[in-house]
N, C-alpha and C positions, 0 to 999 in steps of 0.2 A: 375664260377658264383659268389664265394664267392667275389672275388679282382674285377670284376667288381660292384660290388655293395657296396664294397669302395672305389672304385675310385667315384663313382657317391655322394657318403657322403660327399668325401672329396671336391668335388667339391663345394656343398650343402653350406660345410662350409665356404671357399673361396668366394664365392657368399654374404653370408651371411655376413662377416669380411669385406669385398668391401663396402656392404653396410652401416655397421657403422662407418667405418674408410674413406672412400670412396666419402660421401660429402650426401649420397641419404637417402630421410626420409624412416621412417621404420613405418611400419605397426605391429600390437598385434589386438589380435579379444577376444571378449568375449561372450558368448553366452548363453545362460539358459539350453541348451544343455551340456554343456563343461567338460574338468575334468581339476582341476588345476595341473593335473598330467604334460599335453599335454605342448608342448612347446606353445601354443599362436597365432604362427606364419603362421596359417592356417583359412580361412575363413568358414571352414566346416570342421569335421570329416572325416580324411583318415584312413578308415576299415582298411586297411590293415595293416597299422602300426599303428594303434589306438594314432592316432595322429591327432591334431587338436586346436580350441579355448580355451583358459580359463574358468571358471564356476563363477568365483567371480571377481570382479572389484579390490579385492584387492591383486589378483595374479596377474592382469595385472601392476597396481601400484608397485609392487616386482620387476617385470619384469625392470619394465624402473628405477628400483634404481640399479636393479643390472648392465646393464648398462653403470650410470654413473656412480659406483664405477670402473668399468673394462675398461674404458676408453672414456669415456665420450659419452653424446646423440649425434647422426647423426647429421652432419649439415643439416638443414629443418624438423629435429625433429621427434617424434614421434607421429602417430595416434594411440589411442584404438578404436576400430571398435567395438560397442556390437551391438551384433544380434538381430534384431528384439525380443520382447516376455516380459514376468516379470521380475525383481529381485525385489524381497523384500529384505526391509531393516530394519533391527532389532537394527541397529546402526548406527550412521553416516555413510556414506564413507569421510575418512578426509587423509587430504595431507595439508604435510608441507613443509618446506623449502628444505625438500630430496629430494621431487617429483618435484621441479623446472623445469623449463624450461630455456631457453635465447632467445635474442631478434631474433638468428640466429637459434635455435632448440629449439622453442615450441613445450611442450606436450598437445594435444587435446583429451577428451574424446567426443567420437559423435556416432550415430545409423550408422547401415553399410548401406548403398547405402540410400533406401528411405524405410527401414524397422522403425517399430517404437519400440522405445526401452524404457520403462515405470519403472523409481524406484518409489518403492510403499511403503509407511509406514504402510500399515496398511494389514488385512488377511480378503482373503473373506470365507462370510458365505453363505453356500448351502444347508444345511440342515434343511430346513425353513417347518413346520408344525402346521396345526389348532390350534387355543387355544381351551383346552377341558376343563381345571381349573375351578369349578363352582366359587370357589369365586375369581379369576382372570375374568370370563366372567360378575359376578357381578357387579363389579367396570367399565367395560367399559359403554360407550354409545353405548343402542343398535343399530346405526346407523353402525357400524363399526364391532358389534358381530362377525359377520360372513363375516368380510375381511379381518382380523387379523387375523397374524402371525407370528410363535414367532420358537425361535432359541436358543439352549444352547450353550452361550459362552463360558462356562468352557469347555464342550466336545468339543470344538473346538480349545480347547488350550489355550481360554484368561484367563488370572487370574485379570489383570489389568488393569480396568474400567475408570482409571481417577477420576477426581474430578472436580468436578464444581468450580469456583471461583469469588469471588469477583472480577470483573476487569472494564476495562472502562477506562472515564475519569480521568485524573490524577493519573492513576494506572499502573503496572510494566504491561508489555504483557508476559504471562503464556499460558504453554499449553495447549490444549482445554483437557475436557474430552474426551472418547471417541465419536466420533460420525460414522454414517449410511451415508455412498454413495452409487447411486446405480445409475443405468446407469451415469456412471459420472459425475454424479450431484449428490448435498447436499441434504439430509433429513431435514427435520425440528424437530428436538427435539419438543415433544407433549407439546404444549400449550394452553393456553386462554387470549384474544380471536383470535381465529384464523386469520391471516394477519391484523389486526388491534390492536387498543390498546381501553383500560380500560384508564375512569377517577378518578384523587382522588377528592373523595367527599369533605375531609376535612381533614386537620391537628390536631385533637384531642387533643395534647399534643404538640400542636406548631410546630413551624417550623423545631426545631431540637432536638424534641421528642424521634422519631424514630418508628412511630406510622402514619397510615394512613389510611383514612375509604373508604368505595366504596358502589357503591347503587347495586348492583347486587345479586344475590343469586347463582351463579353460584359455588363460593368458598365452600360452607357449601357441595359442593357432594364430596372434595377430602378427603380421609380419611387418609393418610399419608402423611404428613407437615414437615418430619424431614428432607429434602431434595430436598423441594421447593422453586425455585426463583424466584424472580422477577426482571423484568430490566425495565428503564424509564428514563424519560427526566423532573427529578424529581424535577426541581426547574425553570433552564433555558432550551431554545429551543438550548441550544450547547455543553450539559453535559449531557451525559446518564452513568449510572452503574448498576451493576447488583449487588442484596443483598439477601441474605438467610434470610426463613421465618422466624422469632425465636415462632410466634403462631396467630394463627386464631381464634378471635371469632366471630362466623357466627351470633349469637344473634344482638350483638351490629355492626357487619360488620365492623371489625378494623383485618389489620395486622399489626404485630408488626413485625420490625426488627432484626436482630442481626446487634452490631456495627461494619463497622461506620457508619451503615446506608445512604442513598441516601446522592448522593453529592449534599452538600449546600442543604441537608434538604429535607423536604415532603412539598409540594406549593400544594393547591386546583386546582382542574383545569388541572392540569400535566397530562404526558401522561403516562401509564405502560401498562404491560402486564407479567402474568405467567408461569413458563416457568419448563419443569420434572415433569410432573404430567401423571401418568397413566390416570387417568377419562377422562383426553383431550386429548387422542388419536383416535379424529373422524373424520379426514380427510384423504384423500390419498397424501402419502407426510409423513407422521410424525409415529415417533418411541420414546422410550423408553424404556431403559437399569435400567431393576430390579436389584440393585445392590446387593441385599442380595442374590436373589437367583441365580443370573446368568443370567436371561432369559431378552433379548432382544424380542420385541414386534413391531411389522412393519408393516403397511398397506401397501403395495407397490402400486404406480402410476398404472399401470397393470399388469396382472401378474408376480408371483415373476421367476418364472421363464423365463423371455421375458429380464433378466437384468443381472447384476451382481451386487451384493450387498457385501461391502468391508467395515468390520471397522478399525476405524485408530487407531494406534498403538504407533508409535515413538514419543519419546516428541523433542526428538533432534534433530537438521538440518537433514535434506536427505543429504546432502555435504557438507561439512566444508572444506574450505581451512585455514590454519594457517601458517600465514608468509609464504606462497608459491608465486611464481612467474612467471608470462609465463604461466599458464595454461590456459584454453580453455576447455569452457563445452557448447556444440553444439550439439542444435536437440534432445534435450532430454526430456521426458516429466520427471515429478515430481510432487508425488500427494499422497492423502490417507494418511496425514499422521499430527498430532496432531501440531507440532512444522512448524518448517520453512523450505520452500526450499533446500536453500542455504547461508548458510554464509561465510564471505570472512571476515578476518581481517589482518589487517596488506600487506606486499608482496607488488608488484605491477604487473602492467599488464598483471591481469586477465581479463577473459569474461565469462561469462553468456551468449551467444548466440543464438538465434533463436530456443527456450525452450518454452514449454509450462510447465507453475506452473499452477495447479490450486488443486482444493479441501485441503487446507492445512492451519493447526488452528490457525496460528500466520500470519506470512510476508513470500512474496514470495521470496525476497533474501535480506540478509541486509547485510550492506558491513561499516565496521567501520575503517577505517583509510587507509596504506596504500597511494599509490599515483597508478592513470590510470588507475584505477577498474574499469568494468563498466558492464554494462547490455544493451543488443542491441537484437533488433527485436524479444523480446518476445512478447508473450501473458499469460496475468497474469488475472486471473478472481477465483472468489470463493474463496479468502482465508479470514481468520481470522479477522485478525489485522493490515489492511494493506497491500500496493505492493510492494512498493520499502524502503528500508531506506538506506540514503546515505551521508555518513559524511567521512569528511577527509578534511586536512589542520591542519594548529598549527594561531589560534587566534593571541597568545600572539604577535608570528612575523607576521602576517597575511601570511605567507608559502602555495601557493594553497597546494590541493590534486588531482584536476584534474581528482576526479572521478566521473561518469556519466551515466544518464540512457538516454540512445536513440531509440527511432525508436520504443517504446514500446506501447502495446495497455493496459490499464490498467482496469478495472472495476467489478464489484461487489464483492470490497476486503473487506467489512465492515458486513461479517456473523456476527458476536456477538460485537466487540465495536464498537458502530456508529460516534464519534464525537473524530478530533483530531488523527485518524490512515489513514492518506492521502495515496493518491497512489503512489508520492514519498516523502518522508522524505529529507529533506537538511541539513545539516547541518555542519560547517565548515568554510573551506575557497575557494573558487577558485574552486568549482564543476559546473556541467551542466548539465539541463534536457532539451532534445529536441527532437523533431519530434513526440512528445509521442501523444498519441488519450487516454483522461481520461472521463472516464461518466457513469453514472448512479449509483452514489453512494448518501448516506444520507448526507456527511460531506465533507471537502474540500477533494481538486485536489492534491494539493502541501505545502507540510506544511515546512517553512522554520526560518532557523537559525543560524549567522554567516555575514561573508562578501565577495562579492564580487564573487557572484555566478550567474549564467545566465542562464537563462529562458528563451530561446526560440523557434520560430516554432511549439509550441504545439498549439493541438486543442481541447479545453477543455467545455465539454459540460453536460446538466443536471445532475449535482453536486448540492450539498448542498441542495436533494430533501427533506430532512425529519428535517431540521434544521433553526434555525432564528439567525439573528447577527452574520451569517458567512461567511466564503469568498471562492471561486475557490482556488482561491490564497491567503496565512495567514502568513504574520509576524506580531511581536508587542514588546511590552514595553521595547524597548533598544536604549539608545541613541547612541551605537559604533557599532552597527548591519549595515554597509554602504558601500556603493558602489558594492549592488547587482543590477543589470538589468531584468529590465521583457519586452522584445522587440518581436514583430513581434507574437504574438499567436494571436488567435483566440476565445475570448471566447462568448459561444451563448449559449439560451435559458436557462438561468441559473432563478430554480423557488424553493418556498419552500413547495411543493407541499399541499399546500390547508393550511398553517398556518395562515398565512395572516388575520388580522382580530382579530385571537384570543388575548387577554389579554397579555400585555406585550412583542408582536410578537416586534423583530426588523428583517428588511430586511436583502436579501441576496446581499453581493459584487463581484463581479467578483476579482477585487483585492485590498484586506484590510489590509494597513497598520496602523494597530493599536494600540492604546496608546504609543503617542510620537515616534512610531518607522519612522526612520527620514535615508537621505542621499539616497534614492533610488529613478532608474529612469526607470520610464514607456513609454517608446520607440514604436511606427509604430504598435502598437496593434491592433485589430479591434477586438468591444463589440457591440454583437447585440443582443436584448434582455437581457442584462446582469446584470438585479436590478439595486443596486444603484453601478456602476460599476467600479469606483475608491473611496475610503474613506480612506483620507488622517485625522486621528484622532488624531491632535495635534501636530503632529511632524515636524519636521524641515530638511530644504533641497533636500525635495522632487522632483523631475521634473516628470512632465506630460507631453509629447511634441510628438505631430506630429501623434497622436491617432485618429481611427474613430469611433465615438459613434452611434449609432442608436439603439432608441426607447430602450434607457436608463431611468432610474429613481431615482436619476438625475442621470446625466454623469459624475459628479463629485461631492465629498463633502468634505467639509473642514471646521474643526473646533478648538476650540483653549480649548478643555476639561483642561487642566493644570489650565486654571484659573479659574475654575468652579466647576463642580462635581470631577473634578480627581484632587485637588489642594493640595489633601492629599501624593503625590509622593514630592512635592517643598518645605513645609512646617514642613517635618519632622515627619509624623503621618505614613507611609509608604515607605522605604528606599527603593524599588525595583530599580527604575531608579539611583537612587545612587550608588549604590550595583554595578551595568554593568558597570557606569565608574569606582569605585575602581577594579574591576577583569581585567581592564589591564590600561595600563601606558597610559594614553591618551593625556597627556601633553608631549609626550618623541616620536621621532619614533617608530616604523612607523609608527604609528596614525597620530600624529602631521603634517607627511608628506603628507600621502594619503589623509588627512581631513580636511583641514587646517582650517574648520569651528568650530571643535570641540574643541581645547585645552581652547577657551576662554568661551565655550558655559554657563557657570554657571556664569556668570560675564556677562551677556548680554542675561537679561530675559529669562532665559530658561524656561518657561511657555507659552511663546509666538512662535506660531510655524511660527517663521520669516525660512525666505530662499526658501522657498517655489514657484515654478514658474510654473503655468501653463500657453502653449504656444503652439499658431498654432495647435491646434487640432479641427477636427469638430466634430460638434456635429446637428441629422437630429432626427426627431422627439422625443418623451420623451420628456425631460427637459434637460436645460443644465448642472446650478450649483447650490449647497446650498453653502452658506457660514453662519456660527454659530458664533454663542457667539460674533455679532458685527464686525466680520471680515469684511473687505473691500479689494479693489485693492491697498489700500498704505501700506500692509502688505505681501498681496498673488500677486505676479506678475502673473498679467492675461494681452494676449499678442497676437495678430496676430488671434485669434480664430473664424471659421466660424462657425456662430451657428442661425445665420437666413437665409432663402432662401435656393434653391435649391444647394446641393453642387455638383451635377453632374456625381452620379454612374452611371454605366454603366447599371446596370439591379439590383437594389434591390430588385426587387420582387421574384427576385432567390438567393439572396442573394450575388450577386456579384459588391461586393465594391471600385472595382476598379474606377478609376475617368477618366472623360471623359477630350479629350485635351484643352475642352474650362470649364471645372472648375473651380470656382473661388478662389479656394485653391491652385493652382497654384500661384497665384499671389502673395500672403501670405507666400510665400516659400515653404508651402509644398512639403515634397519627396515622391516618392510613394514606398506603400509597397508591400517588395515583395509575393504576394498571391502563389504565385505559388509554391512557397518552406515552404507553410504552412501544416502541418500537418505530417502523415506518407509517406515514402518513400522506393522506393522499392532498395535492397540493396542483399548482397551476402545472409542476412540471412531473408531476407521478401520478397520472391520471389512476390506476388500478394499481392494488396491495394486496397482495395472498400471502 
């Protein structure tokens, strides 16, 4: 018995040696089950030889380095299989240039068959009990007395709460405090007023005081202020932050700041609202973490027990690659967890694929350099600060990075900063966002930066809801920011949901190229419903060409702010636009080459946004164009454009923009665009598309 059952080993082994040596990819399993005792190499637990899965992702990581120390990864690579179930993560999972892959034996981490396999930043709470506390039941509204429930973090193992922070606008993206998931969706940290906002009455102490009043009496019921914030849109409709009280007086109705207080100041009229306050914990939906004592306080949507309820924990990525390459992370959700997804720096051709991120307090994966990163056929919803951030390329030589988000569905990335944390981030040289579905957020689509990056096939909808003076689509103030593309998307019903009207409101763009940002071309677009849906604001070399506007407002604008209100960039009282051509050689290749507009641009009115051609595009109901500050067609080439009479859709009243064979845009050259290849598509990792 004994020498048959090593013969049967040795076999095992030869099999197994075939396989790495052999040319056949090789399979590792992990499971929540597992012991990192076990060799791996087994998709369930063999009793008999108590042999079977790994227990941690980073025994299976061991695994595939020991590996290619001992003679390198299987040709067609290795999978890790994790078994359906949790792993918590208390740390990153991180892989660097060890865990490599190659073009001919990628490593793939992915869920085994169609099980789901869930890393969680954060630990759930189940030991949820009445509040009995008289003077905790004091402090609430009786409205909520008796639905509230509350939970000791510390007995549960948390020692560390987080911290609220100043962030926002023009500010670094920080981990969230802790916050409350529960059927897998976000809580709302206990506020006032609930889903809406508070007005400021008045600026007491000016505009950068730091000091702001309100007519309400609702503030004079919080009794503890050492740990109250407030967030708003405290000057402009496109800047919000969040600032700590530093004191309340209910008599006079003023709170005071701590610095640096609201950006660009306290403005009458602005929007706010408060936010970590016990007393405003009256609706279902919102919680509250006593940090002194421990105790967490939670209305649950219905009962607490019909859910799971998970606080988040980790400030650091759920995955980190560093300088790794060839890796593949597939079919994995990512969630509950204070910090990011996913980060990717450096390395090349990684994937992010066919992943759900969601609940997570910064970005759902951000990918900084490197070349052929990319992110495909997620779904990203409910995080932080953001969806995607995607930068790579070298400026100086304009060198793509050719990293890219595709096939993604993006939206309600903007829990706590609203304005300026897009769904994806660009930034670079030579990247590409495409097939992506972005909507229903406060602030833009795609927020962009660099040269010669492509934007297309997206479908980009009800953005820029809670904001004024913004765009789907946002670049600005750089005169060497050129030869990017925005071709073939779709942007519609773009609104700023009820601003309109107010004081100092400016519209929403579908795509805003603003202050002087110049050399970019808007290609076979279709804008339906889209505001004012190109705004071309002062810059230079622009194209507009072969676009369908419908019940625009206008459909285009163009103005020449340089010589006007913004004449302080030309004149020497504000160096910004000067500053981008010093930071690279722009008289010298490869500028000089790629642009050939630019090396003399300051020697031939650069105030004047000459170069500029809009051409052959229609434009059906709305309006067509503004032109400002005096412009005319001997400056702006306007050119072949149908913009009275029928242009001949097929069915606009469904929205189908297709042109009929006897259109009279045909005549005018028009090409048609392709609709059909607009949007998401179904692929290895998005199997269905509605």
């Amino acid at each position: 018995m004994k020498s048959f059952t090593f013969i049967l080993r040795l076999a095992a082994t030869f099999v197994f040696l075939g396989c790495v040596q052999g040319g056949w990819a090789m399979n590792l399993y992990v499971s929540p089950n597992g012991n990192d005792a076990w060799s791996g190499r087994k998709a369930g637990p063999n009793r008999a030889q108590s042999d079977g899965p790994f227990a941690t992702l980073e025994r299976a990581r061991d695994a595939v380095r020991s590996l290619k120390s001992s003679g390198g990864l299987p040709k067609g690579g290795v999978t890790v299989w994790l078994r359906g179930g949790v792993y918590p993560r208390t740390a990153s999972f991180e892989l660097t240039a060890r865990d490599s892959g190659t073009s001919s034996a990628p490593v793939t981490y992915r869920p085994y068959r169609k099980e789901e396999a869930r890393l969680v930043g954060g630990k759930e709470i189940s030991a949820f009990e009445p509040v009995t506390d008289p003077a905790v039941l004091a402090r609430l509204d009786p409205v909520g007395r008796e639905k509230i429930v509350q939970a000791d973090l510390r007995a549960a193992g948390i020692e560390d709460f987080g911290k609220l922070t100043g962030r926002g606008f023009g500010r670094a993206i920080m981990p969230s405090a802790l916050e409350l998931f529960f059927q897998d969706r976000p809580m709302q940290l206990a506020r006032w007023p609930n889903g809406s906002w508070a007005t400021i009455a008045a600026a007491p102490a000016g505009q950068k005081g730091g000091r702001f009043s309100y007519k309400e009496d609702r503030p004079s019921r919080w009794l503890k202020t050492g740990d109250v914030w407030v967030h708003g849109y405290w000057t402009y409709d496109w800047a919000d932050t969040y600032e700590r009280i530093k004191s309340i007086d209910p008599q006079a109705r003023v709170i005071a700041t701590h610095e640096p207080h609201g950006v660009y100041g306290y403005t009458a009229g602005k929007r706010w609202y408060a936010l970590n306050i016990l007393e405003e914990l009256d609706e279902p939906g919102e919680y509250y973490a006593d940090r002194e004592t421990g105790i967490l306080y939670f209305w649950p949507p219905v009962p607490v027990g019909q859910g799971k309820a998970v606080a988040s924990l980790l400030e650091k990525p759920l995955i980190a690659l560093k300088g790794a390459s060839h890796i593949t992370l597939r079919g994995l959700t990512l969630e509950c967890s204070r910090g990011s997804g996913v980060e990717i720096s450096g390395g090349s051709h990684n994937l992010v694929a066919g992943c759900l991120l969601r609940n997570l307090g910064t970005v759902a994966v951000n990918i900084e350099g490197g070349t052929e990163n990319g992110v495909q056929g997620c779904d990203i919803f409910d995080t932080g600060e953001g969806g995607i951030s995607l930068s790579g390329g070298d400026r100086k030589t304009l060198t793509p990075g050719h990293n890219f988000s595709v096939n993604n569905i993006l939206t309600r990335f903007n829990r706590w900063s609203k304005t300026c944390r897009p769904g994806v981030a660009v930034n670079g040289v030579g990247n590409r966002v495409a097939h992506c579905r972005i909507y229903d957020v406060p602030h833009n689509a795609i927020l962009m930066g660099g040269n010669e990056h492509i934007i297309e096939y997206n479908e980009i909808h009800d953005v820029c809801k809670e904001t004024g003076d913004a765009g789907a689509f946002y670049m600005g103030r750089d005169f060497t920011q050129r030869g990017n593309i925005v071709r073939y998307n779709y942007f519609h019903d773009l609104r700023a949901g009820g601003l309109e009207g107010q004081q100092g409101f400016t519209d929403v763009m579908a795509v805003y190229l603003d202050d002087c940002l110049s050399g970019t071309t808007v290609y076979g677009n279709i804008f339906y419903k889209a505001g004012r849906a190109v705004m071309i604001g002062g810059g230079r070399d622009n194209t507009v060409e072969n676009n369908i506007f419908v019940e625009c407002s206008p459909s285009i604008h163009v103005d020449a702010r340089g010589l006007g209100w913004a004449s302080f960039w030309f004149d020497g009282r504000d160096s910004t636009l000067m500053d981008g051509l010093k930071a690279i050689h722009y008289k010298q290749p490869p500028y000089s080459a790629r642009y050939p507009e630019l090396p003399g641009i300051l020697e031939d009115e650069p105030a004047v946004p000459k170069g500029n051609k809009i051409i052959r595009n229609i434009s059906a109901g709305g309006k067509w164009i503004d032109l400002y500050d005096n412009l005319t067609d001997k400056t702006i080439l306007l050119k072949n454009n149908l913009t009275d009479g029928d242009p001949g859709f097929v069915d606009a009243s469904i929205q189908d923009f297709r042109l009929k064979k006897d259109s009279p845009a045909w005549k005018l050259g028009f090409k048609a665009i392709p609709v059909e290849k607009i949007g998401l598509l179904k692929d290895k990792y998005r199997a269905v598309v509605k």
